[in-house]
C-alpha positions as CSV (number, residue, x, y, z in Angstrom):
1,X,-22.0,-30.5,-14.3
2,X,-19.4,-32.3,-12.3
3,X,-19.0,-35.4,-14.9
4,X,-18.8,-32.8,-17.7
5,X,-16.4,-31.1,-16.4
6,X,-14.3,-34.0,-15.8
7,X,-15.0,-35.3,-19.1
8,X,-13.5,-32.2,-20.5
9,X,-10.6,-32.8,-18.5
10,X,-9.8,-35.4,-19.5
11,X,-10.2,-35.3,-22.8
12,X,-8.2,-31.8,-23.1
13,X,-10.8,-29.8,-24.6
14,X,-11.3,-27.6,-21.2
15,X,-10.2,-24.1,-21.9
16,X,-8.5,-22.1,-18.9
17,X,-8.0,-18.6,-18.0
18,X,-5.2,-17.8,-15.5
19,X,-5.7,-13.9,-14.1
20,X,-2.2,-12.5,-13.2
21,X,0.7,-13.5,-15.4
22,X,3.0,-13.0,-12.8
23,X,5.6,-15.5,-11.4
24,X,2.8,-17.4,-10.4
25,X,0.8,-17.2,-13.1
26,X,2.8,-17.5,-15.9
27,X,4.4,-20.9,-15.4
28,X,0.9,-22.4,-14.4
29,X,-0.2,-21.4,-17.7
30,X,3.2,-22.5,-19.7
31,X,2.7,-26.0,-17.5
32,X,-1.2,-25.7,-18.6
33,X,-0.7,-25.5,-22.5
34,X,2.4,-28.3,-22.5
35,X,-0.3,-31.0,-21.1
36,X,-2.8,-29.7,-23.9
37,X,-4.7,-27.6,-22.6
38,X,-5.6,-23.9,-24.3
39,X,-5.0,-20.9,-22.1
40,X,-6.3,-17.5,-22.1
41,X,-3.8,-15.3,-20.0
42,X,-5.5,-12.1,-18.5
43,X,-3.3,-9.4,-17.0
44,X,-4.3,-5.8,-16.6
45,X,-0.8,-4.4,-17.8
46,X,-0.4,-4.2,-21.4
47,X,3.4,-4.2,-22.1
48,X,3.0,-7.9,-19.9
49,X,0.1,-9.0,-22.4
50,X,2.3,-7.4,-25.7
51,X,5.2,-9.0,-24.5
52,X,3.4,-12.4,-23.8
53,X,2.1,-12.5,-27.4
54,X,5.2,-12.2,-28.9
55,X,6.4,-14.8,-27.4
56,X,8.4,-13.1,-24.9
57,X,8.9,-13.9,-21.3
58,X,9.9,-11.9,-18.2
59,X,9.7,-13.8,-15.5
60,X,13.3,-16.0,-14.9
61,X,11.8,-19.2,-14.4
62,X,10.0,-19.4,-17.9
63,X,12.4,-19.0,-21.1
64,X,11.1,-17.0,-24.5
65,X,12.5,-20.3,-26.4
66,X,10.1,-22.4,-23.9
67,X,7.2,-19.8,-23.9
68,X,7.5,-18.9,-28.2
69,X,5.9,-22.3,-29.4
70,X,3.3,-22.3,-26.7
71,X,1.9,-18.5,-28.5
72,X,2.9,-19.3,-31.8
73,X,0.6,-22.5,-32.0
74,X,-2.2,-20.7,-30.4
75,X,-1.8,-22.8,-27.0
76,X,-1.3,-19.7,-25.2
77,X,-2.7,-16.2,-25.4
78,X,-2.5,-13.3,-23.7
79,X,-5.3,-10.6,-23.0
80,X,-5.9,-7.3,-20.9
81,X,-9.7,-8.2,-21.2
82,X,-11.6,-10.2,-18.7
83,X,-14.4,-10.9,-21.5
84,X,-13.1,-14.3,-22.7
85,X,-13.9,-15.4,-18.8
86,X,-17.2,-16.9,-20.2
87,X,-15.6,-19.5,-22.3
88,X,-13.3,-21.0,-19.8
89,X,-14.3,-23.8,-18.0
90,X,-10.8,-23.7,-15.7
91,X,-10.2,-20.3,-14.2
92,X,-6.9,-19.3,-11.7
93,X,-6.5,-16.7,-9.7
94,X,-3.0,-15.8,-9.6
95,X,-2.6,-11.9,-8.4
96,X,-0.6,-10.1,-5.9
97,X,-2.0,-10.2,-2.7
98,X,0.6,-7.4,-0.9
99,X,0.7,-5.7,2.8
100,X,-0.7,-2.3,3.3
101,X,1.7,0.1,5.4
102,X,-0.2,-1.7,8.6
103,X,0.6,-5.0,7.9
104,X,-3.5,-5.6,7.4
105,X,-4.1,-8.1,4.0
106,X,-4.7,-6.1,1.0
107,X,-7.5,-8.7,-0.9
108,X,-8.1,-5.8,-3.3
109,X,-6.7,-7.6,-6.6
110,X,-8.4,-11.0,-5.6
111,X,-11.8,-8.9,-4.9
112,X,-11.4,-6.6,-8.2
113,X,-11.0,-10.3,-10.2
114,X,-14.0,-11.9,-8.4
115,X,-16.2,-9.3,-9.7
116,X,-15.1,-10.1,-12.7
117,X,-16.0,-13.6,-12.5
118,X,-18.7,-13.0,-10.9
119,X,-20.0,-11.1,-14.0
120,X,-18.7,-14.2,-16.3
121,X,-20.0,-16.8,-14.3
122,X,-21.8,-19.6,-15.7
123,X,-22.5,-23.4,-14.8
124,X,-20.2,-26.0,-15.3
125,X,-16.6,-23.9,-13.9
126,X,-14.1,-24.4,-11.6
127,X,-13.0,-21.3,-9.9
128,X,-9.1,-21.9,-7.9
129,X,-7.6,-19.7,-6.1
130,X,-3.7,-19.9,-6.0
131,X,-2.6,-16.6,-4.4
132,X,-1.5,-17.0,-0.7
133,X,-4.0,-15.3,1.9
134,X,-5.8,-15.7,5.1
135,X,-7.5,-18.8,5.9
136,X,-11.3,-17.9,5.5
137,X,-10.7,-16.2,2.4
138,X,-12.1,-18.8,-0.5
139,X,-14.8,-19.5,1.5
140,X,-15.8,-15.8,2.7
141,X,-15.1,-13.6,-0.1
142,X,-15.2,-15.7,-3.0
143,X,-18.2,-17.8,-2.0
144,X,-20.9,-15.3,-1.1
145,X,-20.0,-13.6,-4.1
146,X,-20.3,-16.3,-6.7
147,X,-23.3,-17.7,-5.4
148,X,-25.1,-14.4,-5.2
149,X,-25.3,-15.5,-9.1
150,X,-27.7,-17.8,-7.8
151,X,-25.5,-20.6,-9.0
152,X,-24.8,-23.4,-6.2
153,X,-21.1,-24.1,-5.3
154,X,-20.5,-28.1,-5.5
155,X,-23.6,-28.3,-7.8
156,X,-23.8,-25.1,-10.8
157,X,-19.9,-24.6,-10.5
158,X,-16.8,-25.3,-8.3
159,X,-14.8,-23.5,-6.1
160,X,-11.1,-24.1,-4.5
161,X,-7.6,-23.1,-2.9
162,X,-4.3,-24.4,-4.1
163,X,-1.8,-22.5,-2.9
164,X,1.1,-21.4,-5.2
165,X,4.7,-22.6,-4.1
166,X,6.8,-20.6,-6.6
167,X,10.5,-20.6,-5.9
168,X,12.2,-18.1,-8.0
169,X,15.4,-19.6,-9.3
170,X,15.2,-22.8,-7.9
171,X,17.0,-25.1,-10.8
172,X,15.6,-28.2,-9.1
173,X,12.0,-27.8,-8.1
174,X,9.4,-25.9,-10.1
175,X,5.6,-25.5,-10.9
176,X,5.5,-29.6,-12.2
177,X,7.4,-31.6,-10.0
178,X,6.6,-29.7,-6.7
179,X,3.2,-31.0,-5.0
180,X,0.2,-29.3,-5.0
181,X,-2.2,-28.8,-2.5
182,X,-5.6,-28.6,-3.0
183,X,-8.4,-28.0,-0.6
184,X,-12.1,-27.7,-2.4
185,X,-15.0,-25.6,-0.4
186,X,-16.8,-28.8,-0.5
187,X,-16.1,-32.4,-1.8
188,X,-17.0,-32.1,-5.3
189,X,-15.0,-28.9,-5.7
190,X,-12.2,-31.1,-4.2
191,X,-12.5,-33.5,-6.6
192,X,-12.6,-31.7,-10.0
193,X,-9.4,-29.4,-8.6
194,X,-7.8,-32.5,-7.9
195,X,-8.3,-33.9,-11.2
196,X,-7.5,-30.8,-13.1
197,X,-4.2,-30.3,-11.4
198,X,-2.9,-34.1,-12.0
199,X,-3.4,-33.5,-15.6
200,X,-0.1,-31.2,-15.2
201,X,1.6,-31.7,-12.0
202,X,3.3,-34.8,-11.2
203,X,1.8,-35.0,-7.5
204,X,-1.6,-33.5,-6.0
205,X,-1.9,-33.5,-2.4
206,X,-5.9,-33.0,-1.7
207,X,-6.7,-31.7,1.9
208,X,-10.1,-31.6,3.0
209,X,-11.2,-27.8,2.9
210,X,-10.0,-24.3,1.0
211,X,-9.0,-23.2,4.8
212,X,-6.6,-26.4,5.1
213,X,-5.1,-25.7,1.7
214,X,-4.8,-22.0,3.4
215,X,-3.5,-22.6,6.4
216,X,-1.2,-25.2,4.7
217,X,0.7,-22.4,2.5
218,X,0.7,-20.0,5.6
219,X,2.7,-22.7,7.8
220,X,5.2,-23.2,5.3
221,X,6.3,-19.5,5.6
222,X,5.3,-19.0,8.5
223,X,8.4,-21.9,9.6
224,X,10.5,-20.4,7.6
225,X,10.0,-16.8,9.0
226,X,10.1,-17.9,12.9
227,X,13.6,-20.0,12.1
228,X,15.1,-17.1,10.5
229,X,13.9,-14.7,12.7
230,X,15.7,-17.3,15.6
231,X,19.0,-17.4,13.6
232,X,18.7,-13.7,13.0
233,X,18.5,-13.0,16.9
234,X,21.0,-15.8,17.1
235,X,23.6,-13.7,15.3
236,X,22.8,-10.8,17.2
237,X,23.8,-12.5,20.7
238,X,26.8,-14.1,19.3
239,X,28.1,-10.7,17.7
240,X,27.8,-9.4,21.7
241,X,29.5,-12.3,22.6
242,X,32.0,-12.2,19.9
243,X,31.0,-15.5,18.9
244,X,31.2,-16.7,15.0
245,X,27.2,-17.4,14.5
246,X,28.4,-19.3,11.1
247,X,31.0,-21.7,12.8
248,X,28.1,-22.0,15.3
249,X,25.4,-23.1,12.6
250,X,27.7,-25.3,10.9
251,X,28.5,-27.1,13.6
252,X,25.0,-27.6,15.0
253,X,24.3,-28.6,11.6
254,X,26.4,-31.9,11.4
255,X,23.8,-33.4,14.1
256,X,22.0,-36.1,11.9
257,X,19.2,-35.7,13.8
258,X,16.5,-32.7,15.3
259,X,18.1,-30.2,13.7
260,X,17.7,-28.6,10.5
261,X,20.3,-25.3,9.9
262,X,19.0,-21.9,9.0
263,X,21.3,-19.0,8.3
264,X,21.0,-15.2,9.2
265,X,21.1,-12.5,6.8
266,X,20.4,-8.6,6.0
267,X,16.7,-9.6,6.8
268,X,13.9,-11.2,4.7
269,X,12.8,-10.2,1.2
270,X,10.6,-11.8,-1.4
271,X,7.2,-11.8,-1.8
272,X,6.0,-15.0,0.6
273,X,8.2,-15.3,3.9
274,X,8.1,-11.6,5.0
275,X,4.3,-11.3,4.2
276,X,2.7,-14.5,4.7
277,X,3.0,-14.6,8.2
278,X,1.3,-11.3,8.7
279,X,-1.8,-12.8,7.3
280,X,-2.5,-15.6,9.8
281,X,-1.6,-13.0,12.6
282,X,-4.1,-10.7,11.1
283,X,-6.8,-13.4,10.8
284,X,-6.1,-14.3,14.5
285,X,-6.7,-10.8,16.1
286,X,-9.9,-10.9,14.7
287,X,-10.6,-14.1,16.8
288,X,-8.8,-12.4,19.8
289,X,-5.7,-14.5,19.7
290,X,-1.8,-13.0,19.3
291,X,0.0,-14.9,17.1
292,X,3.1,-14.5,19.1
293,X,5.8,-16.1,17.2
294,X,4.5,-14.6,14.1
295,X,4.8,-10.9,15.7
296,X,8.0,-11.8,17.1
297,X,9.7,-13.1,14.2
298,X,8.6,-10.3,12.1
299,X,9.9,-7.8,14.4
300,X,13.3,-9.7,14.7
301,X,13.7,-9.8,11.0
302,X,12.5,-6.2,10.4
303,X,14.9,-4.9,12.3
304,X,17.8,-7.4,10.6
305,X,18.4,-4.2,7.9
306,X,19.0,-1.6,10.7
307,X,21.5,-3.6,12.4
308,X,23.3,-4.6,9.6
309,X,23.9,-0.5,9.0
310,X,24.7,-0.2,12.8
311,X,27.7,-2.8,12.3
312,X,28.5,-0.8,8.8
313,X,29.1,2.1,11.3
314,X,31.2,0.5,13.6
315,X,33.6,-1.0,10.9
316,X,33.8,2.7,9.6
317,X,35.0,3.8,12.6
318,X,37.1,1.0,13.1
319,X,39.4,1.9,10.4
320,X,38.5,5.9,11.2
321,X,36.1,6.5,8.9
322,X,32.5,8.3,9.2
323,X,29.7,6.9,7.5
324,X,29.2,10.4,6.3
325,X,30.8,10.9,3.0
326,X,31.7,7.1,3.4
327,X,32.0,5.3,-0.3
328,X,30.2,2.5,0.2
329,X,29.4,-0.6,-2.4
330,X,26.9,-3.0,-2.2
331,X,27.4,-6.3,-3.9
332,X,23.7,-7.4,-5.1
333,X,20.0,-5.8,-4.4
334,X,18.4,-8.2,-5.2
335,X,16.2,-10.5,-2.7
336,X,17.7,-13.9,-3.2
337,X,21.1,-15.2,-5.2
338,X,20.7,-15.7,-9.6
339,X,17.4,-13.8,-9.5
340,X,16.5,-10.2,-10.3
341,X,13.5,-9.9,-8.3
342,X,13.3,-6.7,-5.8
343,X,10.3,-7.7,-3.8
344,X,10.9,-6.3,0.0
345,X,14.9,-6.9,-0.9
346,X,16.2,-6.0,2.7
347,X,19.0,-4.3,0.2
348,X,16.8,-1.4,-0.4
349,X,16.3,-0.7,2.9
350,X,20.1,-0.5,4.0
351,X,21.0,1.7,1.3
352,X,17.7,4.0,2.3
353,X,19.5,4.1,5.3
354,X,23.3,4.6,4.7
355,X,21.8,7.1,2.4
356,X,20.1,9.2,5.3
357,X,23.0,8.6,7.2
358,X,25.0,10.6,4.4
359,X,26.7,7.5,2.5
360,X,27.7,7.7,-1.1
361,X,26.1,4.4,-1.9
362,X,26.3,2.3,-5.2
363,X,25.9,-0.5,-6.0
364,X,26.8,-4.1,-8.6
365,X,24.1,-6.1,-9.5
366,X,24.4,-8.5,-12.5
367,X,21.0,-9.4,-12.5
368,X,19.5,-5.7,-12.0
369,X,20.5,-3.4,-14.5
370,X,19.0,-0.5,-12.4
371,X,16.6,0.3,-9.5
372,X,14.3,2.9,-9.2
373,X,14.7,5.5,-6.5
374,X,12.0,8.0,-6.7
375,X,10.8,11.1,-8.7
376,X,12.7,14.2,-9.5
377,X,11.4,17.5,-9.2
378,X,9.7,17.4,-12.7
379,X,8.5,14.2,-11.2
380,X,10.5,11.9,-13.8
381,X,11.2,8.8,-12.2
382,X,15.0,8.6,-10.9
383,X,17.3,5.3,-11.3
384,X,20.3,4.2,-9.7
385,X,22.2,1.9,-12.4
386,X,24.6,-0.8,-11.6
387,X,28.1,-0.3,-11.7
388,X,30.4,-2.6,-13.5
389,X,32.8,-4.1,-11.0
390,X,36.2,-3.9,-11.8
391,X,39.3,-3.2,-9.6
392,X,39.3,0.8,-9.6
393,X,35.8,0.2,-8.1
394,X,36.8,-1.8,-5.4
395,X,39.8,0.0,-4.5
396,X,37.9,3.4,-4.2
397,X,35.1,1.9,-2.0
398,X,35.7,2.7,1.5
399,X,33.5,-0.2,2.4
400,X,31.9,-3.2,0.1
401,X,29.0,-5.3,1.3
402,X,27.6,-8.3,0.1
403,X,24.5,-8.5,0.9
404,X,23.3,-10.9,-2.2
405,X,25.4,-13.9,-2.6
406,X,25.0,-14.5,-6.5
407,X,26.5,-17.6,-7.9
408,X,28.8,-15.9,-10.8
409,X,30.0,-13.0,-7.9
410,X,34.2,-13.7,-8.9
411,X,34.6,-13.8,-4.7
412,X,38.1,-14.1,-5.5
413,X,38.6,-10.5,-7.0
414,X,36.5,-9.4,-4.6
415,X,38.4,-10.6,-1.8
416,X,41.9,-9.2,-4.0
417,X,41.0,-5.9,-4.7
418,X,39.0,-4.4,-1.6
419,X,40.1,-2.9,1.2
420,X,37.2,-4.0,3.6
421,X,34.3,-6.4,2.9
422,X,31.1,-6.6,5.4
423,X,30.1,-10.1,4.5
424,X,26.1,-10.5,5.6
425,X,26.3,-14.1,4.0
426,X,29.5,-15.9,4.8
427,X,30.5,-15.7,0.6
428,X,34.1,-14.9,1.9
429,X,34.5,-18.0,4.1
430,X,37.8,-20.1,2.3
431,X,38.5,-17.3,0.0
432,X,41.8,-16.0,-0.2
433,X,42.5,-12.3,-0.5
434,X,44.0,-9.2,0.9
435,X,40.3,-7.4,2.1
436,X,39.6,-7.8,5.8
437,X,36.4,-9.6,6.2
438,X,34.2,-8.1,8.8
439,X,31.4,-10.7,9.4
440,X,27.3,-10.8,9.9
């Protein structure tokens, strides 16, 4: 089974099936059909899978003019059914693996699309797993439930972890030219992973189980989490000490050497640093171990949103103003700059709260067009739109906050024609203007 596999492989006539056409899942399939391969694409939500075969795409990082030749020459296809699982001989698992409410690991949409391999299983596949999760996962939930099939892993089919390292709106490194990991649940899964990834990324990286490959993903966020949860409390103690945290950063920064400079923010959003974390902390507890770090880094960071509206107040009342009734503008929701994804934007959570505090809020987002708020009493859902930012905007807000730095943000107006600016990212630093600046 192995040799035929690789065979196919090699020779391009392999089909694949990637479950979830998400921002995982949607590249890896685009990257999939470039090197030659055909791809079925399975996603339960039909306006994705209508979209899809019209050559349409919504995720940022993949263009329509990229994605249109790919469905018009039958490379890539896009289904709600899980039927056409047979045929493939590659299948990826690219879902959403979210938190519930107490930060436990909610496995539901892997477990919901291993049943539905399981029910399309046959010799000669290999199964990968690409959304981030515990360590133990491939090999505990997946495994068991293949093989109750009576199919053998490493002999009848394979069975692996790769773990995705999507980067919305990173110009520089995407799905091809950043390395892949791969960790098989024994060596000959390894090996026909490894082989099937080099066929479209330019560098594979094989570890020597699925719970390295885990545990590989979960330290990459997990560093980035504990580092911004340090700066975050960092900024904290200097606004105490009425100390400039940025002047600080940017000075520890021009050491060459054992230092690498993180910067604080509003708190964390997106859908890997503010979650991954919580799995290997979860995982732990069940070996009786508190990850301590973890726990204390996410509690730093959670909090980043509340006192961000605890310093809105103050500068209110600085210049006499309540933050009830207060006209209050927030420059960009969304999670990250030049992207228009609201996954656990810390933006939400500040204007939840300067709401409740009785703030008028809006806000100016070129990249969200509008943001959902709730249901009305005839439960229709409720928006909040973007306002266009011109100069009578400005000059009516009592208070404008950037909280998301996008690139094509004119700073400059900005900086002319408001009266007071909270600045959570430094954007103001240099720029000339008659606003006072109130800094993070």
């Amino acid at each position: 089974m192995k040799n035929q596999l690789l065979k196919r492989l090699e020779d391009k006539t392999a089909k694949c099936a990637v479950i979830g056409m998400g921002y995982v899942g949607l590249p890896l399939a685009v990257e999939l059909a470039e090197s030659g391969f055909h791809v079925q694409g399975i996603d339960i939500l039909e306006d994705k899978v209508e979209k899809l075969n019209k050559g349409i795409s919504y995720v940022g990082d993949i263009t329509s003019d990229r994605l249109a030749p790919l469905v018009s020459s039958g490379f890539i296809k896009a289904t709600t059914s899980f039927d056409g699982l047979k045929d493939a001989d590659i299948i990826s698992i690219c879902v959403p693996t979210p938190l519930a409410k107490t930060k436990d690991p909610d496995i539901s949409y892997i477990q919901n699309s291993a049943d539905m391999i399981k029910a399309n299983l046959r010799p000669g596949q290999l199964v990968v797993l690409d959304s981030t999760t515990y360590p133990g996962t491939t090999r505990e939930i997946l495994l068991p439930a293949f093989e109750e099939t009576g199919l053998k892993c490493g002999k009848d089919f394979f069975l692996a972890f790769s773990p995705e390292r999507v980067d919305p709106g990173n110009e520089k490194y995407h799905t091809k030219n950043t390395p892949k990991v791969v960790g098989g649940i024994d060596a000959p899964s390894g090996e026909v992973a490894t082989a099937c990834y080099k066929h479209f990324i330019d560098t594979v990286v094989t570890v020597s189980s699925a719970e390295a490959a885990e545990m590989t993903k979960i330290l990459e966020n997990t560093f980035r989490s504990v580092n911004i949860g340090l700066v975050n409390e960092m900024a904290i103690m200097c606004d105490k000490l009425h100390i400039d945290v940025w002047e600080v950063i940017r000075a520890a920064a021009t050491k060459p050497f054992g230092y690498m400079p993180f910067f604080p923010g509003p708190g964390l959003g997106g859908h890997c640093i503010p979650i991954d974390p919580h799995y290997l902390s979860w995982k732990l507890k069940t070996v009786n171990y508190n990850a301590r770090f973890i726990e204390l880094a996410g509690d730093i960071n959670s909090h980043m949103p509340g006192f961000v509206v605890f310093k809105l107040a103050q500068t209110l009342n600085k210049y006499k103003k309540c933050m009830n009734g207060a006209k209050i503008l927030m420059l960009g929701v969304a999670y990250k700059p030049d992207i228009d994804d609201l996954r656990e934007s810390p933006a939400l959570d500040i204007i939840a709260m300067l709401k409740t505090n009785g703030a008028e809020v809006t806000y100016h987002d070129c990249y969200v067009p509008k943001v959902w708020v709730g249901k009305d009493s005839a439960g229709e859902d409720k928006y909040v739109h973007s306002r266009e930012l011109t100069k009578e905007v400005l000059e009516e807000s009592d208070l404008v906050v950037i909280t998301t730095n996008h690139s094509n943000l004119d700073l400059e107006f900005v900086a002319k024609h408001a009266k007071v600016v909270f600045d959570t990212r430094d954007a103001l630093r240099g720029v000339e203007g008659e606003a006072d600046v109130v800094r993070l």
